[in-house]
C-alpha angles and dihedrals in degrees: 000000000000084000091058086048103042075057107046093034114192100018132137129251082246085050095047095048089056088050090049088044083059089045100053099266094122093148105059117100129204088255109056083032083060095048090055094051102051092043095050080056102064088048091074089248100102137020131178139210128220113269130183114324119338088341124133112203110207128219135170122244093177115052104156147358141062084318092065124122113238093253100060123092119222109262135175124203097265098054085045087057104043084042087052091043094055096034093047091055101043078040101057097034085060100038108027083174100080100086104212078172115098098271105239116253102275105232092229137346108292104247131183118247094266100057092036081058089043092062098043092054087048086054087043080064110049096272091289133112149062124292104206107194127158122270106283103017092108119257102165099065078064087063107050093038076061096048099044088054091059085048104056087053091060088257134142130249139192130193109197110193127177095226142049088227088057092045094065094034096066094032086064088048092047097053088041096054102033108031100025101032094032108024093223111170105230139135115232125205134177134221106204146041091056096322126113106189119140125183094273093066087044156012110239124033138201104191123167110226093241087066094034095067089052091051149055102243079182110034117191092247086081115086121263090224093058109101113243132194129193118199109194104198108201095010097169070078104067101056094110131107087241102039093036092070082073082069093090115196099216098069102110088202120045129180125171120197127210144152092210119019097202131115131189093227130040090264091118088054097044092038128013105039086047085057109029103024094241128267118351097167132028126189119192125203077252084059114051087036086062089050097040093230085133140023128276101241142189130215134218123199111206119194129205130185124226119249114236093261093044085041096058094043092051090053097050087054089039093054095046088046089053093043097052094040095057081050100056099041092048093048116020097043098234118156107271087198143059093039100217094061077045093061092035086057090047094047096053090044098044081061096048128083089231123124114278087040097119086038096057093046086061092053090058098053091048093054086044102049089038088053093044092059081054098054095049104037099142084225083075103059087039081054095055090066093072085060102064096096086057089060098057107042077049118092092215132347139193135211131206133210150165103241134000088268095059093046090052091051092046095049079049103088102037090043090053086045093067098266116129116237146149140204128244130198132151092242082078129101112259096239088054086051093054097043088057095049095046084046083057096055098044089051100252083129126037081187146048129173125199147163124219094325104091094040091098146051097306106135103238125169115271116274126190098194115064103183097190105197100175112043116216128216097218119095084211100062099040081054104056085032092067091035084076093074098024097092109112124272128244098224089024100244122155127279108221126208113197108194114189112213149181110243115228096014135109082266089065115120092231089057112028147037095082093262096322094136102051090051094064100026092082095042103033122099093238140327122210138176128231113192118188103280100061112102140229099269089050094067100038081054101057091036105057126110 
């Protein structure tokens, strides 16, 4: 295998299984040719550079010697050159489409029609407002043909994340797309995780929120005519009184990006619209399936059943919920529907000083310590044994759980079945984060489990197979949830979601979810529910391939 590189030097894992087609090699698929390479790459043998798009273009840093792997040959530069003589030529008579050629300077970042008509209704408004697209379909390639547009006008630009994940991640697609892809001559600098750039000491910057709101991202040192833009990622995020002082007035060109632009407070009244000017551009699941930016998909409901215990202390949490709810809605004139405007007007409630305060503050515990018996009902965990078989007809899959602890439990019987799989959570360090994500996409693991961590925005191999154990009650999170296995298929197979529910509880499809379900009903493949007493075989059934 390094022999075939060190001899086809800067091809892609689709060019090198052509090359080991021609070679003999007619078994091997994409997908086990990609896992060699990326684990002889972390042996120290290959490494690759970004190509166009989403391409990695592999070369060898080891070609001969003691280091070698057992399956390459010894070489020396001149059989390495007479071999890639021969093989180029036999290789590009048989396949024209592999450039060796310098590719020309692309005018812009190639979008899709969507986000091309995104951009055009942001400049339609002053180059102010918030894109909302589902999970996957690629917002942010809107937001850096935007900001290459301000750069190549000499302009300044400033990319505020909530996360350090997310810092870095955009920072590598940045580079990828502008400097790679474009060739635009700018300095980049980041504000966060130990760094203390602003937009003075560089063109293009990557800030978290948290050290935004310390610091100036546009000093005044920089000139008022320069053209400045502010991308805000995850903006539903920064409608609070503290994170909301990263918003800074002076940018002349403002885009927020969100799957779900909703908010359980009025932060996105008192905060975001006054900023951004609300949503420009909105992209539905119907949407981004026309247009085969994510996957078509099927759900499967599975139901589960309380055990006495869990039953009676779900009761006890569900009885003082009601009651206070009824309460609150009678006398205090809260909105009884839709229930997301009912828990914004608790919440605010809950922080003033107002009568029902305190009234309000035992209806969230109540709601917390209720949805907390859901998350962890034993009959869940049980229930993930009969999909083990889904696992493993699946190429990746994700789970997804409350806390640490759950995701744990619920890694625990596939991992004990022989399925590799690992455990994320945001208390780890962040190489050990990362091992275990590169570990995910080169198949080391067939499985990873995670809480929150993984909800938003953090770049993690394609899966095919979501398992939700803990189904939330907000629309956001199922959405972005579901976004994690929704990128397209090469060979367009279906992505699969598996929720795990209560039956008969506030966690059941037909009652909860804020409107979750009518949203992908109508887009989805198929839904079906599985009630307890459908077996095993049932649901491997419904969720292969």
């Amino acid at each position: 295998m390094v022999d075939t590189v060190a001899r086809h030097p800067g091809c892609t894992c689709r060019e090198l299984l052509m090359v080991l087609g021609i070679e003999g090699w007619n078994s091997l698929s994409k997908g086990r040719l990609n896992s060699r390479l990326y684990r002889l790459r972390t042996e120290g043998y290959l490494d690759w550079e970004p190509g166009i798009g989403y391409e990695r273009r592999w070369y060898c840093d080891v070609l001969h010697g003691d280091q070698a792997p057992e399956d390459a040959s010894p070489a020396t530069s001149e059989t390495i050159a007479e071999e890639l003589t021969f093989d180029l030529e036999r290789f590009l008579k048989g396949f024209r489409h592999v450039v060796v050629e310098e590719p020309a300077v692309p005018e812009g970042i190639e979008l899709y029609d969507w986000q091309r008509e995104a951009l055009e209704a942001w400049e339609d408004h002053d180059h102010a407002g918030v894109v909302e697209a589902v999970t996957g379909a690629g917002k942010t390639r809107v937001a850096l043909a935007a900001a290459a547009d301000v750069l190549r006008e000499g302009g300044k630009v400033a990319i505020l994340v909530p996360t350090i994940d997310l810092l870095h991640q955009w920072k590598r697609e940045a580079e990828r797309l502008l400097i790679q892809t474009l060739r635009l001559n700018v300095s980049i600098g980041i504000l966060g995780d130990g760094h203390t750039a602003n937009l003075a000491r560089c063109d293009l910057l990557f800030s978290t929120v948290q050290s935004a709101c310390h610091n100036y991202l546009l000093p005044d040192s920089v000139p008022e005519h320069v053209e400045s833009l502010l991308v805000a990622d995850e903006v539903h995020r920064y409608g609070s009184e503290s994170w909301a002082r990263a918003l800074e007035p002076p940018f002349g060109r403002r885009l927020g990006l969100t799957a779900t632009y909703e908010r359980s407070d009025y932060g996105r009244e008192e905060y975001l619209d006054p900023y951004f000017g609300g949503v420009i551009f909105y992209v539905d699941y119907e949407r981004a399936l026309d247009e085969v930016i994510i996957a078509p998909f099927k759900i499967a409901f599975v139901g589960v059943s309380f055990a006495a215990d869990e039953q009676e202390e779900y009761d006890e949490y569900d009885a003082k919920a009601y009651k206070y709810r009824r309460t609150l809605i009678k006398d205090y004139g809260l909105p009884e529907e839709p229930f997301g405007e009912f828990m914004r007007e608790v919440t605010r409630l809950s922080k003033t000083g107002e009568e029902g305060a305190r009234l309000a503050g035992f209806y969230l515990n109540a709601f917390t310590r209720r949805r907390k018996v859901l998350a962890a009902t034993r009959s869940k965990y049980d229930r993930l044994e009969d999909l083990i078989g889904a696992v493993r007809q699946a190429d990746k899959t994700i789970i997804f759980a409350q806390t640490k602890e759950a995701a744990e439990r619920a890694a625990a019987p596939f991992v004990e079945s022989g399925i590799s799989g690992a455990v994320l959570e945001s208390g780890m360090q962040r190489l050990e984060r990362k091992r275990v994500l590169a570990g995910f996409e080169t198949d080391d693991y067939e499985l990873v489990a995670a809480p929150k961590l993984l909800d938003e925005g953090i770049d993690v191999a394609a899966a095919d197979l979501a398992i939700i154990v803990a189904a939330s009650a907000s629309r956001r999170q199922m959405i972005q949830r579901m976004g994690r296995v929704l990128r397209p298929k090469e060979d367009g197979h279906l992505a699969r979601i598996v929720v795990l529910y209560v039956e008969d509880t506030s966690e059941d499809p037909e009652v909860a979810h804020e409107g979750f379900l009518d949203l992908v009903t109508g887009v989805a493949r198929n839904v079906e529910y599985f009630f307890t007493d459908a077996s095993p075989k049932q649901l491997c059934s419904y969720l292969s391939p």
